[in-house]
Backbone and ligand atoms as CSV (ligand in chain L), in Angstrom:
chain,resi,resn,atom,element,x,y,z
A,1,UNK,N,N,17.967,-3.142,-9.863
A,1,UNK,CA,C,16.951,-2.485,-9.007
A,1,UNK,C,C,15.722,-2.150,-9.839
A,2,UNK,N,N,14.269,-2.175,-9.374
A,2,UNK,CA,C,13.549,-2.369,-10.103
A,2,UNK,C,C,12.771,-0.479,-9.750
A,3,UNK,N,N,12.407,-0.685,-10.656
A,3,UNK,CA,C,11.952,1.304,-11.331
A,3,UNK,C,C,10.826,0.839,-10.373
A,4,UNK,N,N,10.505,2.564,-10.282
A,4,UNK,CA,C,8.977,2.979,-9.334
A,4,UNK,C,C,8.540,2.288,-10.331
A,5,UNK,N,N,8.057,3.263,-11.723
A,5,UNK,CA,C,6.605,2.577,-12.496
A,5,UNK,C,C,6.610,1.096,-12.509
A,6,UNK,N,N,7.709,0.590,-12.621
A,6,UNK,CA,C,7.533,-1.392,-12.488
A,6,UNK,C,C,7.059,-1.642,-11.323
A,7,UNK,N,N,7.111,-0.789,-10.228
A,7,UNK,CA,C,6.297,-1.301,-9.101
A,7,UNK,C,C,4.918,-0.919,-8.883
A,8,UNK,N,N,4.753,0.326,-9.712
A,8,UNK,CA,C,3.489,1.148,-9.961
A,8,UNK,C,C,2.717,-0.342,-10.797
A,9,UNK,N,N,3.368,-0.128,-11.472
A,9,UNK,CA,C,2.754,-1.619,-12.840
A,9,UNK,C,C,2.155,-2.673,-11.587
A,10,UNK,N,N,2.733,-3.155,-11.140
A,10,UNK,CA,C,2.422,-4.590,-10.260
A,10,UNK,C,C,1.211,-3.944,-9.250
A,11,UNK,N,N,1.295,-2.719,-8.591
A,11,UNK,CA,C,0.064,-2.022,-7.950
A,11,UNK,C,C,-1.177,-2.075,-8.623
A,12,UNK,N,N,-0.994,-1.638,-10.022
A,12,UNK,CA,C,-2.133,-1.840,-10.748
A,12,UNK,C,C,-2.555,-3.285,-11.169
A,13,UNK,N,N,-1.731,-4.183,-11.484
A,13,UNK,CA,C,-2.213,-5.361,-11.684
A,13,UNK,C,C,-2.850,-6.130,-10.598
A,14,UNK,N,N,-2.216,-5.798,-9.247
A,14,UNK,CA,C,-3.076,-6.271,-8.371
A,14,UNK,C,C,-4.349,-5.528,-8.041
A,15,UNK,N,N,-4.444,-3.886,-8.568
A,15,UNK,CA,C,-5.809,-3.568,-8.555
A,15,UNK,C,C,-7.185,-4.309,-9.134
A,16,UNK,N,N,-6.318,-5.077,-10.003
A,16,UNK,CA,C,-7.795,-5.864,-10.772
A,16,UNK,C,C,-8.683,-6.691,-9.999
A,17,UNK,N,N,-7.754,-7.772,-9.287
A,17,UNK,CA,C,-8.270,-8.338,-8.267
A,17,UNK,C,C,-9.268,-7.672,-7.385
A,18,UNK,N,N,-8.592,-6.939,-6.968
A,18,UNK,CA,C,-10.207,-5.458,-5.837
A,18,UNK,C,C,-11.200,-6.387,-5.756
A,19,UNK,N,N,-11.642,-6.859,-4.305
A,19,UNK,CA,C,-12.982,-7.277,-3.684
A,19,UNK,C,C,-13.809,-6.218,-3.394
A,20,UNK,N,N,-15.234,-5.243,-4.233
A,20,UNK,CA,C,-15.235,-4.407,-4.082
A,20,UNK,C,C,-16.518,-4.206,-4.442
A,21,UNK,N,N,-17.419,-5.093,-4.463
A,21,UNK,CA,C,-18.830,-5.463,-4.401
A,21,UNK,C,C,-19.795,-3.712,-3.675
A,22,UNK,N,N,-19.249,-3.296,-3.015
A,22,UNK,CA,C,-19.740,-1.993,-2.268
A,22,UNK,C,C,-19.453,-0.989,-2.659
A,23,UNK,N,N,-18.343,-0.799,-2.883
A,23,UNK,CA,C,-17.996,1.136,-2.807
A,23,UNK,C,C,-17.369,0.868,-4.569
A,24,UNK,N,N,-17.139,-0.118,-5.077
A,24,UNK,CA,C,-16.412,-0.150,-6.241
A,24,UNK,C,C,-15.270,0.816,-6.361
A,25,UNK,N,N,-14.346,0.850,-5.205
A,25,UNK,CA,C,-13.397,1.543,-5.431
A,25,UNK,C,C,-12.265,0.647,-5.352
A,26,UNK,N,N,-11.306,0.246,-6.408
A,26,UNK,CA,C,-10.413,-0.713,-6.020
A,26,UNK,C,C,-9.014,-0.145,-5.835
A,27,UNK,N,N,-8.594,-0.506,-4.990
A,27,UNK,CA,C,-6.823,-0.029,-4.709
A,27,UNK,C,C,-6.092,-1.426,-5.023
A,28,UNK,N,N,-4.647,-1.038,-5.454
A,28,UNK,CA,C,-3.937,-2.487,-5.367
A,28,UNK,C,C,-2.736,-1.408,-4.972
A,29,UNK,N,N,-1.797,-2.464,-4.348
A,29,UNK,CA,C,-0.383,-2.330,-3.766
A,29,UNK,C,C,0.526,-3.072,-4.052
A,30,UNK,N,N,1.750,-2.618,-3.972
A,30,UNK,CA,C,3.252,-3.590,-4.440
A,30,UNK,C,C,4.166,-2.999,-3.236
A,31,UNK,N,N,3.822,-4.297,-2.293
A,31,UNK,CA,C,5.529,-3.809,-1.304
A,31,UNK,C,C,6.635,-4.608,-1.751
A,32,UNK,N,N,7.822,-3.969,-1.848
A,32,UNK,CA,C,8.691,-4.221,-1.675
A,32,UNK,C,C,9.889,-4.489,-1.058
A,33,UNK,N,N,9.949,-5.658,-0.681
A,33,UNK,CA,C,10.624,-6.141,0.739
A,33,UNK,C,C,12.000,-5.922,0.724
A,34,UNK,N,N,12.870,-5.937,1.148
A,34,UNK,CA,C,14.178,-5.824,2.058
A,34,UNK,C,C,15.159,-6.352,0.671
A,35,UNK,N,N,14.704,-7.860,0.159
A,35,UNK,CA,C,15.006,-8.352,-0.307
A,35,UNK,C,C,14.698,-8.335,-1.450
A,36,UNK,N,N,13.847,-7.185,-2.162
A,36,UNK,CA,C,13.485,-7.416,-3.813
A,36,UNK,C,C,12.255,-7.892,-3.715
A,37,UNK,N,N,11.964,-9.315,-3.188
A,37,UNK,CA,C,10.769,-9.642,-3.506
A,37,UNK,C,C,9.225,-8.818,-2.962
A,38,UNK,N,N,8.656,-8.636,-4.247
A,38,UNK,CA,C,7.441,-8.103,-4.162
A,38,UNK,C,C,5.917,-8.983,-3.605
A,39,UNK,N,N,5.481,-8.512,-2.598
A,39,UNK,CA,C,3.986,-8.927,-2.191
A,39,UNK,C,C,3.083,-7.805,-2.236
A,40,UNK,N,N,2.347,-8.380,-3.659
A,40,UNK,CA,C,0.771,-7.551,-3.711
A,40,UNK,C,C,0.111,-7.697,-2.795
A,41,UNK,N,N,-1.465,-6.563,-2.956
A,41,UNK,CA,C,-2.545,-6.424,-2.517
A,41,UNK,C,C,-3.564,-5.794,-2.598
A,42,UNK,N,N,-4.604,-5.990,-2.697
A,42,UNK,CA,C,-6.111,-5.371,-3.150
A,42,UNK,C,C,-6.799,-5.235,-1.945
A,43,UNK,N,N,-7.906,-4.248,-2.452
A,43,UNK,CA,C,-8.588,-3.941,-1.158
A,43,UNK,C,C,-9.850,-5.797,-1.004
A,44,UNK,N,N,-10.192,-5.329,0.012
A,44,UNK,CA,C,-11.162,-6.876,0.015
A,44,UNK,C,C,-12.146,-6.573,1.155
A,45,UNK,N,N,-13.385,-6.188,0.415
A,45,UNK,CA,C,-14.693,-5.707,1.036
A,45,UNK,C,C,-15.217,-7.197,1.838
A,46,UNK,N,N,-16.310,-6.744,3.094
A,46,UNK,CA,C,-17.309,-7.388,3.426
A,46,UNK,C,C,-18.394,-6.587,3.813
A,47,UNK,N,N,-19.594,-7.627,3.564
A,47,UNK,CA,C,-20.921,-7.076,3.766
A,47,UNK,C,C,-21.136,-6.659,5.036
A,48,UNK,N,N,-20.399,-7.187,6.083
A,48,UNK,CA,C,-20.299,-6.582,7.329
A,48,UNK,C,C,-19.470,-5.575,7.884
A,49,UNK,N,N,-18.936,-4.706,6.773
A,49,UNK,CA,C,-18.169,-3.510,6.426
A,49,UNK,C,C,-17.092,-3.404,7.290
A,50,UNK,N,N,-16.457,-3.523,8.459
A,50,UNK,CA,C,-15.906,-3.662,9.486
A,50,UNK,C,C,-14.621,-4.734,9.072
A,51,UNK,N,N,-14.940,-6.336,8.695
A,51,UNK,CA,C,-13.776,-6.585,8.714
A,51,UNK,C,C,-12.934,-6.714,7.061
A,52,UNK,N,N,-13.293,-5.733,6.171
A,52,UNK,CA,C,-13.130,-5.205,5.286
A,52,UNK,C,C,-11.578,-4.919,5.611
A,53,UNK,N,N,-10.399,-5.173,4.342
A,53,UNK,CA,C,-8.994,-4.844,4.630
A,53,UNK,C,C,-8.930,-4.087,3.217
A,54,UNK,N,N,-7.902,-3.367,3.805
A,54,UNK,CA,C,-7.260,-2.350,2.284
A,54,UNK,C,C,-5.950,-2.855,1.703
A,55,UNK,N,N,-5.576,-2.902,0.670
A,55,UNK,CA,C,-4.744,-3.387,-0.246
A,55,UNK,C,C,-3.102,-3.399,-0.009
A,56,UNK,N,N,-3.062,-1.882,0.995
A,56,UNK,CA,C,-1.407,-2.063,1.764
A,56,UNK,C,C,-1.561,-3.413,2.934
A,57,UNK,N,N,-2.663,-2.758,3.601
A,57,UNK,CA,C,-2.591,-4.314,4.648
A,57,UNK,C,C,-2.350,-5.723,4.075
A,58,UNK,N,N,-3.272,-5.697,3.390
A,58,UNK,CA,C,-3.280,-7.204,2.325
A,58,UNK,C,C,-2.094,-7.513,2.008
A,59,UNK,N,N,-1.364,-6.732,1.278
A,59,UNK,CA,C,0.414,-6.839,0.877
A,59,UNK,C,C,1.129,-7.295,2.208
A,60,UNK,N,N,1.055,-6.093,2.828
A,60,UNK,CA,C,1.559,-6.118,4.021
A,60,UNK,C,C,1.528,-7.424,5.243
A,61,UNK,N,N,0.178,-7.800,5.416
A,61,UNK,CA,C,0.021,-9.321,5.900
A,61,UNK,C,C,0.428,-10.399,5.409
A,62,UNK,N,N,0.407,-10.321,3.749
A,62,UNK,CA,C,0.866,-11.560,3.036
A,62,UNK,C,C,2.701,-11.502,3.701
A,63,UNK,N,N,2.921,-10.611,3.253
A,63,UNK,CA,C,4.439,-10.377,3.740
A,63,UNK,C,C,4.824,-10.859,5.287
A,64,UNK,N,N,4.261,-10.605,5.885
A,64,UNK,CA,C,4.452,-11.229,7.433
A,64,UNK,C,C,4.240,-12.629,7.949
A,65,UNK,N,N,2.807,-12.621,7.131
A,65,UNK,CA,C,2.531,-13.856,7.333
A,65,UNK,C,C,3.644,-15.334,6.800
A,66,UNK,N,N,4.551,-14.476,5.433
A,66,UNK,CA,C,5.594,-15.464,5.306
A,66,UNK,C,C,6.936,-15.582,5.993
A,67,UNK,N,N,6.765,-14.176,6.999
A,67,UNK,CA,C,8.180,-14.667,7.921
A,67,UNK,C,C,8.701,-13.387,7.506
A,68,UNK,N,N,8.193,-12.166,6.426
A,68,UNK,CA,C,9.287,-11.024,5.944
A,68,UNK,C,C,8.915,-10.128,6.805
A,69,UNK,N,N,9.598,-9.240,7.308
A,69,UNK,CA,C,9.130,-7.969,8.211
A,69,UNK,C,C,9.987,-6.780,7.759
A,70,UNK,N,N,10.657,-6.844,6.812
A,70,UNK,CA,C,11.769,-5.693,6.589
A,70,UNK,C,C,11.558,-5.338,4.799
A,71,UNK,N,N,11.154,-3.957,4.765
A,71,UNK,CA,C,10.616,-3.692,3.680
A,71,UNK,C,C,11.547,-2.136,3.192
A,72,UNK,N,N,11.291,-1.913,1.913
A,72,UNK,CA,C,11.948,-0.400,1.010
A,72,UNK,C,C,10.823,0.200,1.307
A,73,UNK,N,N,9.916,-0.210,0.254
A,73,UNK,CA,C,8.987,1.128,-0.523
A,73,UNK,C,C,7.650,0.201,-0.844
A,74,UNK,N,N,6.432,0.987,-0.785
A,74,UNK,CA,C,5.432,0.298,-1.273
A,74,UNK,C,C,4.330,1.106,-2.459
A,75,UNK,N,N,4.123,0.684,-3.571
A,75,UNK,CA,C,3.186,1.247,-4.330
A,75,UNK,C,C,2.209,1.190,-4.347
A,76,UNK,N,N,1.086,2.560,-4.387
A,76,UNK,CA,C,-0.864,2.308,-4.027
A,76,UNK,C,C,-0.688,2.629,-5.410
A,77,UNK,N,N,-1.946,2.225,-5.995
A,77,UNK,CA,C,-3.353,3.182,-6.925
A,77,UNK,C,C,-4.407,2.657,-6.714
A,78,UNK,N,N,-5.063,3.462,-7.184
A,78,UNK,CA,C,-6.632,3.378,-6.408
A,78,UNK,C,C,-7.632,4.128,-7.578
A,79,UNK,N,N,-8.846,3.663,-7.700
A,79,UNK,CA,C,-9.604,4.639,-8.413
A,79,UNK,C,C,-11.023,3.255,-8.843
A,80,UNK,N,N,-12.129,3.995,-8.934
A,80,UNK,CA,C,-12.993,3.510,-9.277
A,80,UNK,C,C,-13.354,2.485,-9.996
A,81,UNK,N,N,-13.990,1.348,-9.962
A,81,UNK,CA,C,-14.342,0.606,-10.869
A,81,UNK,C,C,-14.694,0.828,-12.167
A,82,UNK,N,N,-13.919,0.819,-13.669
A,82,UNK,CA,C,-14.346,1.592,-14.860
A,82,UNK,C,C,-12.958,2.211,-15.162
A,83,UNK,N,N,-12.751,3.082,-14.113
A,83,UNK,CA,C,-11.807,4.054,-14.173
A,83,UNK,C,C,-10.497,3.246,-13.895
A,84,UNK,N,N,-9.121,4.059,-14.597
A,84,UNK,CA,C,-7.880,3.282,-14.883
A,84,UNK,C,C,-7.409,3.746,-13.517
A,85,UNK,N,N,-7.292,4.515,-13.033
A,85,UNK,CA,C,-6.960,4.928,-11.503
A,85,UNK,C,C,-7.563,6.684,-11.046
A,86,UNK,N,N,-7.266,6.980,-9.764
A,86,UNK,CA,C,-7.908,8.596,-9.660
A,86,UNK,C,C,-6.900,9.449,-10.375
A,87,UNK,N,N,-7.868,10.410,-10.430
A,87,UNK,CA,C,-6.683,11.555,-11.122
A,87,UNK,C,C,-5.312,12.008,-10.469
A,88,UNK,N,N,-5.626,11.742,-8.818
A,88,UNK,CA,C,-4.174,11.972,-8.140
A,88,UNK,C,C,-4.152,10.870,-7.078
A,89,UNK,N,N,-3.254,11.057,-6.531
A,89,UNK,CA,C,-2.674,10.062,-5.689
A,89,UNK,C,C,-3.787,9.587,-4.839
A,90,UNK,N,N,-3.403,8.338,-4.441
A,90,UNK,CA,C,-4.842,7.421,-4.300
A,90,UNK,C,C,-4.054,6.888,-2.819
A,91,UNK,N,N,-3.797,8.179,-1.325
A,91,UNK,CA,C,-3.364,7.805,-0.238
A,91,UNK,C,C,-3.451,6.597,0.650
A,92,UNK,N,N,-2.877,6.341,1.439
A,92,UNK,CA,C,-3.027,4.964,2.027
A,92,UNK,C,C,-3.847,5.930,3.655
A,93,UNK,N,N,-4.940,4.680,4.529
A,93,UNK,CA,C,-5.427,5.718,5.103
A,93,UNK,C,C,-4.661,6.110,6.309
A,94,UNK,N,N,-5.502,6.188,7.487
A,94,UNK,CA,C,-4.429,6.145,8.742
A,94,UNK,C,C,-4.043,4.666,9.408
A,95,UNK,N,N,-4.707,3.723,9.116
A,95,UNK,CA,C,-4.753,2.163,9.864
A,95,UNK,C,C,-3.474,1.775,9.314
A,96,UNK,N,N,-3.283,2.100,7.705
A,96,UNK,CA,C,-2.341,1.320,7.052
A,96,UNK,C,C,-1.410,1.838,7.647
A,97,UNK,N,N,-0.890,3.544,7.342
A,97,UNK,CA,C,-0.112,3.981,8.080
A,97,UNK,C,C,0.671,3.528,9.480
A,98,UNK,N,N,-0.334,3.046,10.049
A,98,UNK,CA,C,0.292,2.895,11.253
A,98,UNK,C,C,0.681,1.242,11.200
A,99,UNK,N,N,0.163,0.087,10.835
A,99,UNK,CA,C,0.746,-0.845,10.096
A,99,UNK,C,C,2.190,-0.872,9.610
A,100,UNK,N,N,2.443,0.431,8.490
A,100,UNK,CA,C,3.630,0.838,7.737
A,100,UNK,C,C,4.697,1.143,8.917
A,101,UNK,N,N,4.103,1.634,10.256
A,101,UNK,CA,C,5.048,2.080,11.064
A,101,UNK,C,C,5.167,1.328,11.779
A,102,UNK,N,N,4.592,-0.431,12.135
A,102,UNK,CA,C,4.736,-1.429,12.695
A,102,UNK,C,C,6.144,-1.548,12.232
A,103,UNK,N,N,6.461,-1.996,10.919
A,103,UNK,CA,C,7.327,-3.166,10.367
A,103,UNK,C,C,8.540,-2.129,9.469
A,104,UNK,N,N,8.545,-0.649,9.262
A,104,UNK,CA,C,9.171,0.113,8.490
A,104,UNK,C,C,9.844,1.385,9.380
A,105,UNK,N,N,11.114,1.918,8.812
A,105,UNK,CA,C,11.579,2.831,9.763
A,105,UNK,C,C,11.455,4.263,8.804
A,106,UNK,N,N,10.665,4.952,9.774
A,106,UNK,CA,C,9.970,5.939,9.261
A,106,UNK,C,C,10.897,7.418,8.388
A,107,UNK,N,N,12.007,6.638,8.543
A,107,UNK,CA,C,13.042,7.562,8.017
A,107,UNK,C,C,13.857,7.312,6.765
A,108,UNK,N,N,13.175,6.021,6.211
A,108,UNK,CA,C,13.779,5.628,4.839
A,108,UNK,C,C,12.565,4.753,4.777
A,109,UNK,N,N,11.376,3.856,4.684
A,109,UNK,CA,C,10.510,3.578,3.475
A,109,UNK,C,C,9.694,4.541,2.617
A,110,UNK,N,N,9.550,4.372,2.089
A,110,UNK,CA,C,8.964,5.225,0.670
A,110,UNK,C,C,7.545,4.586,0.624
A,111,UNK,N,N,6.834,5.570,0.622
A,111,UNK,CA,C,5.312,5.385,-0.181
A,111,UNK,C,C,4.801,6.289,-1.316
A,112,UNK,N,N,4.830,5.338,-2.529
A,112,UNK,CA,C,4.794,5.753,-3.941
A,112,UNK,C,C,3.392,6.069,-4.656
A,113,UNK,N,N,2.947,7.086,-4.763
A,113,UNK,CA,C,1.623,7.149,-4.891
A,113,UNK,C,C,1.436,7.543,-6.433
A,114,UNK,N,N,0.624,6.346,-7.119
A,114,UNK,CA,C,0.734,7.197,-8.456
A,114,UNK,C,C,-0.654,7.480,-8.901
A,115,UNK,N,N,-1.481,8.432,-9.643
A,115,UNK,CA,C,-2.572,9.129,-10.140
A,115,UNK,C,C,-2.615,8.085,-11.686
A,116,UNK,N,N,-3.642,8.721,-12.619
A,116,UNK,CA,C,-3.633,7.523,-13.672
A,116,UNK,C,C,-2.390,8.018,-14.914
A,117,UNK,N,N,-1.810,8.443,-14.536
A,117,UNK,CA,C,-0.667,9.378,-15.809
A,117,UNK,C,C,0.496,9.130,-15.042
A,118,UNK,N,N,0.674,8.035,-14.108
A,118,UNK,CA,C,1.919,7.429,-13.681
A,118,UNK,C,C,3.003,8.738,-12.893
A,119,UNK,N,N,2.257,10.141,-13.307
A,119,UNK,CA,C,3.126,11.053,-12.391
A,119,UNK,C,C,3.123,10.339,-10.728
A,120,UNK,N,N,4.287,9.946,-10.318
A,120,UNK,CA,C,4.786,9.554,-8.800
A,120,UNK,C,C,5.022,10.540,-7.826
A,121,UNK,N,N,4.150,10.409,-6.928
A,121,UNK,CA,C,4.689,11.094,-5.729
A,121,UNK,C,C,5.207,10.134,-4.572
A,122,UNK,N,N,6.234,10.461,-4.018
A,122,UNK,CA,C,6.872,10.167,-3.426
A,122,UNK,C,C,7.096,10.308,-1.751
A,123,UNK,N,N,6.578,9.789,-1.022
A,123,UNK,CA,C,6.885,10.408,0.021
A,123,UNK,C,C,7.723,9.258,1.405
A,124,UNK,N,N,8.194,9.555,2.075
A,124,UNK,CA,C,8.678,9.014,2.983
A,124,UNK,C,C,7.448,8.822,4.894
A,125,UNK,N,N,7.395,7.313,4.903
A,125,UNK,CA,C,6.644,7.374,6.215
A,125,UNK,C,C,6.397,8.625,7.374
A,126,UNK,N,N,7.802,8.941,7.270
A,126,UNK,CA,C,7.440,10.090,8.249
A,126,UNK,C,C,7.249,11.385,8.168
A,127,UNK,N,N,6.639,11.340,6.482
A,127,UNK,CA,C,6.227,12.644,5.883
A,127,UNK,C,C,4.369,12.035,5.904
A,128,UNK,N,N,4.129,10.944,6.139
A,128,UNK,CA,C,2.752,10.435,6.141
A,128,UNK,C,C,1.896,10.405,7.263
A,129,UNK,N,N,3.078,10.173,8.330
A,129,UNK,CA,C,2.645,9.792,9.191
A,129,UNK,C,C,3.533,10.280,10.594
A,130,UNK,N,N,3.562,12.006,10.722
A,130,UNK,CA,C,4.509,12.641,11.703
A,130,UNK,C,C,4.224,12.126,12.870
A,131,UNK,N,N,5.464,11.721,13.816
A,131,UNK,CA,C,4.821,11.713,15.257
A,131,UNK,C,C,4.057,10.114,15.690
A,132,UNK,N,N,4.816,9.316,14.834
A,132,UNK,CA,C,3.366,8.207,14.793
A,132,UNK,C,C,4.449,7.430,15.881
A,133,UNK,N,N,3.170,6.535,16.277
A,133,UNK,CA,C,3.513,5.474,17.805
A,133,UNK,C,C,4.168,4.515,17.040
A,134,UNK,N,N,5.402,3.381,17.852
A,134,UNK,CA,C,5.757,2.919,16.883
A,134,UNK,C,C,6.276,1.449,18.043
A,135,UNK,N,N,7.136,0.427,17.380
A,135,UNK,CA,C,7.586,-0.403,19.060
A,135,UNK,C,C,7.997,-0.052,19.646
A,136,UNK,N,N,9.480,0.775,18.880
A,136,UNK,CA,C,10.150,1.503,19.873
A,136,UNK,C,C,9.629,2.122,21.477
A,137,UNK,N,N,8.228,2.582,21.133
A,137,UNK,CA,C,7.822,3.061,22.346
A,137,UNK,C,C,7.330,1.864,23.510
A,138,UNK,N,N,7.136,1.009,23.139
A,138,UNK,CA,C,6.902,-0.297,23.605
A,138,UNK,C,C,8.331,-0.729,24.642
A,139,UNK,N,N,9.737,-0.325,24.241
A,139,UNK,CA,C,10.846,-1.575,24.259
A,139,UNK,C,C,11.492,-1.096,25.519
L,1,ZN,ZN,ZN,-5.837,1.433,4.600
């Protein structure tokens, strides 16, 4: 089983990537699927600001888009261009969130948030995201 910081690690390596021409703030992500295998993601700006995606989505789409829908835990950091990450946890916003509550059961995935000193916080979807709409309400 692979450690938070090894997944923290792969968050940051995909931070480098960051499309981020605008706000120079880059996030990267590491989900971790059902199965072990990890799909990164970076944030990825456009000049038309709107269809601009953030770095859980990015993970998160790559992951779907190959057929995976069943995930553990996913790792953010985030922090400025220059800077190694923010001083604290670098949250995922509300879009992703609710994304996270597309494809994850809000009572066991984990979202791992680490600051630049690798202290992890830990929290569970439905400590992120109380009350959130989900298929279930759909079925
Ligand atoms: Zn987001």
């Amino acid at each position: 089983m692979r450690t938070e910081l090894e997944l923290i690690r792969r968050a940051r390596e995909a931070r480098e990537k960051a499309y981020v021409p605008y706000s120079g703030f880059r996030v990267g992500a590491a989900l971790e699927a059902e199965d072990g295998t990890v799909y990164t993601g970076c944030n990825i700006e456009n000049a038309a600001f709107s269809p601009t995606c953030c770095a859980e989505r990015t993970a998160f789409f790559k992951a779907v888009s190959e057929g995976v829908t069943s995930f553990r835990r996913i790792a953010v950091v985030g922090g400025h261009k220059g800077q190694e990450a923010t001083e604290t946890a670098c949250p995922p916003c509300g879009v992703c969130r609710q994304v996270m509550r597309e494809f994850c059961d809000p009572e066991s995935f984990r979202i791992l948030l680490a600051g630049s000193d690798d202290q992890v916080k830990s929290y569970l979807l439905k400590e992120l995201l109380p009350e959130g709409f989900g298929p279930d309400f759909l079925s």
